[in-house]
N, C-alpha and C positions, 0 to 999 in steps of 0.2 A: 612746534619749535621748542626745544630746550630751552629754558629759562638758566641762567646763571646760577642763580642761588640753588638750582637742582642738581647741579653738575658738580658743586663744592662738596667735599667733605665736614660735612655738618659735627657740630661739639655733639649734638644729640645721638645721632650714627657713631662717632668715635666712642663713645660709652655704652655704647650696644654693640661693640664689637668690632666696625669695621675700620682694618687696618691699612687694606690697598688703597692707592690711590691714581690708578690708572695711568693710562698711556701719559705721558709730557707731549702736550702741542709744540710744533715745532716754534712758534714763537716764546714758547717756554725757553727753550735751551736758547736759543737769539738774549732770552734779557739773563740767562743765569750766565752767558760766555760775555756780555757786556758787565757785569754786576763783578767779576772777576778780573777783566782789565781796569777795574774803575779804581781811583784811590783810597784806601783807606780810611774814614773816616775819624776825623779826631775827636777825639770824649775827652770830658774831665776828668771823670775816676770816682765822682760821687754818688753815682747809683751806676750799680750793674742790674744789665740791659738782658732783658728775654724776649721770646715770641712765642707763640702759643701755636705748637705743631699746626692743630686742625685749622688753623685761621688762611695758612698758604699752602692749604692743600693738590692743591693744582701740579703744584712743584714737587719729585721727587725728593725724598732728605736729604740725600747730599748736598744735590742742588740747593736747596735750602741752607744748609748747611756754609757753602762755598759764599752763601749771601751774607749770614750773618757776621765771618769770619771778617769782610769787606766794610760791611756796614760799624764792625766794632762790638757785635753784641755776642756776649760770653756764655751762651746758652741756650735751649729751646725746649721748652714748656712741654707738658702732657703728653710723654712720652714714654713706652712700655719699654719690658725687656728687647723684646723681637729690633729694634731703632739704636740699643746703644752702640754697638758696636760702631755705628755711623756715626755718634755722634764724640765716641771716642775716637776715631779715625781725624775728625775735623780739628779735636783739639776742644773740644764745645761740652759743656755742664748737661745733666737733664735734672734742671731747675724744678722739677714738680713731675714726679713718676707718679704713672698710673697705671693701669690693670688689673690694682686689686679690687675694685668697685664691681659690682652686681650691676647698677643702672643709677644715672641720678635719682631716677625716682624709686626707688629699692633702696631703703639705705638702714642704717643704723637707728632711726626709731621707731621701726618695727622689728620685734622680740622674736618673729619667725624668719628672720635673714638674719639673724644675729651665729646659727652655725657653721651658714655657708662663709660668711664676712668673718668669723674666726680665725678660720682653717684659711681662706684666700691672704690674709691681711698677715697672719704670722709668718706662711710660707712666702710672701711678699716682701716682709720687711729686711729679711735675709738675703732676697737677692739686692734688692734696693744697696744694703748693708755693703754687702761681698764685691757691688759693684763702684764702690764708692761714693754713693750718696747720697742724701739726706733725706728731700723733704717728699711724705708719699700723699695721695693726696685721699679725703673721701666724702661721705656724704651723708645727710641727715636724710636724702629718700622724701616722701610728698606724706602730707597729713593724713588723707583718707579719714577725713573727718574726727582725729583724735584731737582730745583735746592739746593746747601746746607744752603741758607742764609733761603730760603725761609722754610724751614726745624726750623731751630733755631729759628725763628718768632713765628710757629705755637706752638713748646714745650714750648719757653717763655710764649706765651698766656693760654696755656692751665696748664701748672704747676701753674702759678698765680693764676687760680683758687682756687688749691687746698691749697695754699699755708698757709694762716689763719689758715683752721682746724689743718694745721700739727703744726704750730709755738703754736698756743693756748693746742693742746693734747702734745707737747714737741715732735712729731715723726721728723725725718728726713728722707725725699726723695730723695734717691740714684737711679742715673739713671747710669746704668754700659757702661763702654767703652767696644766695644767689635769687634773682625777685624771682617773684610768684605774680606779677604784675601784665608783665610783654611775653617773657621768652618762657619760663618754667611755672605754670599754673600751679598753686599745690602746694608747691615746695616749703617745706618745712624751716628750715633755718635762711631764711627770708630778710631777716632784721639784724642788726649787731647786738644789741642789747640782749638778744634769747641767745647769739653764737656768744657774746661776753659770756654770759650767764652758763653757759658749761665750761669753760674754759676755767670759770671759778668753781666748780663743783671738779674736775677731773685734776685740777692743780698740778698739772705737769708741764716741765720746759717742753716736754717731748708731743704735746699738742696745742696747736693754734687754729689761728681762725686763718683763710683765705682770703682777703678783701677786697672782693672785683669793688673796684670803681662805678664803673657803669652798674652795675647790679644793686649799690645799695644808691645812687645817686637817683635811680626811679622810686626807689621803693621808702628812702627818706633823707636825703639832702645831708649838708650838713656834713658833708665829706671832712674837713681839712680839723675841724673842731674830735670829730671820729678818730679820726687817727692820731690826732694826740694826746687826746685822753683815753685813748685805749690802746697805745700803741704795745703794750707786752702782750699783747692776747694775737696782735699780727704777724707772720712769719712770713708771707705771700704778699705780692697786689699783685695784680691786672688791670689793664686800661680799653678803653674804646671808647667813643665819642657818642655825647648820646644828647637829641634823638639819634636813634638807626644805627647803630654800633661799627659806625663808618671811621675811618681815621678822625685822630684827639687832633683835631684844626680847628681854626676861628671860626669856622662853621657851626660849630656845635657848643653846648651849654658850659664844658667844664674848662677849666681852668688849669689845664695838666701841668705848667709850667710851677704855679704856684702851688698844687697839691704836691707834686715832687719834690719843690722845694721843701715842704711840710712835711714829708716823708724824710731827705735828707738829714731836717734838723731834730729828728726823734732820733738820730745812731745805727739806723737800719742799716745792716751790710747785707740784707739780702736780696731776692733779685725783683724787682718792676718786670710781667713781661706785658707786651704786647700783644693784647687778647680782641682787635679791631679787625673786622669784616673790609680787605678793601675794595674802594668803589670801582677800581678797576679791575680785569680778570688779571687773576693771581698769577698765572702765567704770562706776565710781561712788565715790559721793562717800565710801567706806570704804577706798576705794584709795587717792583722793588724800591723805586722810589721815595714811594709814600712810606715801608716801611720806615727806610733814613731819615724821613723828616720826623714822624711819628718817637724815633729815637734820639733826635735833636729838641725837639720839645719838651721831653722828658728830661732830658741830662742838664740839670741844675748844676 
């Protein structure tokens, strides 16, 4: 028997390449034609609202699409060239493009993916650019037993690179925090304090940091005090509930209403998305739900 979690489109598989996302179960299209009759959603206006493509994978993009337009959310996360046109069809931002990455763990602090990530990242920012975009996203890649300074050197060297084409097309390079604890063993830029710490050595508007929630909330706490005194070095968040990166509900340890609000009152106009696993299958109308709540908890 298939297990759920095998059948999803994993973050890990979406950065190794895989773009399909198979057949829609018929109770798919049951909650994306319910999600569509259903009323609009009313927001405040103080944080714009994302989702994280690969999280509702289950669901075709449009589909996804048609949900978020309902639910009120202005955008959808982690998405390549091949998806915009979908998402300019909806009317919908791509809040955080990707496909210039090699692999989470291939990244920018090792000196021998520094030609491929060149040539990918400048030919990138271009379209990123041409397509109306902004923010591209990438990655610090896994230690392999380097030291950590020696790390920060090599992604300093190699994001300078590309740094002109971004500051000149207007993109910004978001390189995300992400633990090395649960989900990414390894991973290099792990901490805020090592992602601050290039952020002050590349000194450009035109790169930030990514700030998954959940990510630095296992690896060290302290979230709300993080983000505001660091908040120029964040261009991004994302959320999930953690433990088990299940919807941001009283279930779980954070406190998303009051972190947003603390995101709010730093002047961020960029986008929160919703980067949660939900506990029901992505294809039905207990999914869609959870997104809407997921984005009522957040809208400070």
């Amino acid at each position: 028997m298939t297990d759920l979690s095998e059948r999803r489109l994993t973050r890990r598989s979406l950065f190794h390449g895989a773009a399909g996302t198979g057949a829609l179960l018929i109770a798919g299209r049951a909650a994306a034609q319910q999600a569509e009759t259903a009323g609009t959603t009313a927001l405040k206006g103080n944080i714009n609202h994302s989702v994280a493509r690969w999280t509702y994978g289950d669901l075709p993009l449009d589909q996804l699409a048609a949900l978020c337009n309902r639910i009120g959310i202005g955008a959808i996360d982690l998405c390549g060239p091949d998806d915009w046109p979908v998402l300019k069809e909806a009317g919908l931002d791509s809040s955080m493009c990707n496909g210039a990455e090699i692999s989470l763990e291939d990244g920018w602090a090792e000196r021998d993916n520094h030609p491929v990530l060149i040539d990918n990242y400048r030919r990138h920012i271009q379209l990123v650019a041409d397509a109306g975009y902004r923010n591209l996203i990438c990655f610090s890649g896994n230690r392999r037993g380097m030291d950590p300074e020696d790390g920060l050197r090599a992604c300093e060297e190699g994001i300078k690179e590309i740094l002109g084409a971004a500051e000149e097309a207007g993109v910004v390079i978001q390189m995300e925090l992400l633990n090395s604890k649960v989900d990414h063993p390894d991973y290099l830029c792990d901490n805020s304090p090592w992602g601050v710490a290039l952020c002050d050595r590349i000194g450009s508007p035109n790169f930030k940091l990514l700030y998954d929630i959940y990510h630095m909330q296992i690896m060290e706490g302290d979230v709300i005090r993080t983000i505001t005194d660091h908040q120029d070095c964040f261009g991004h968040y994302h959320t999930a509930g953690n433990p088990g990166r299940h919807e941001p509900d009283d279930s779980q340890e954070l406190n998303y209403a009051a972190i947003c609000r603390a995101i709010r009152d730093t002047g961020f106009t960029g986008y929160v998305a919703q980067e949660f696993v939900p506990s029901a299958d992505q294809a039905t109308d207990a999914a869609a739900e959870a997104l809407r709540a997921a984005v009522l908890t957040c809208d400070v």
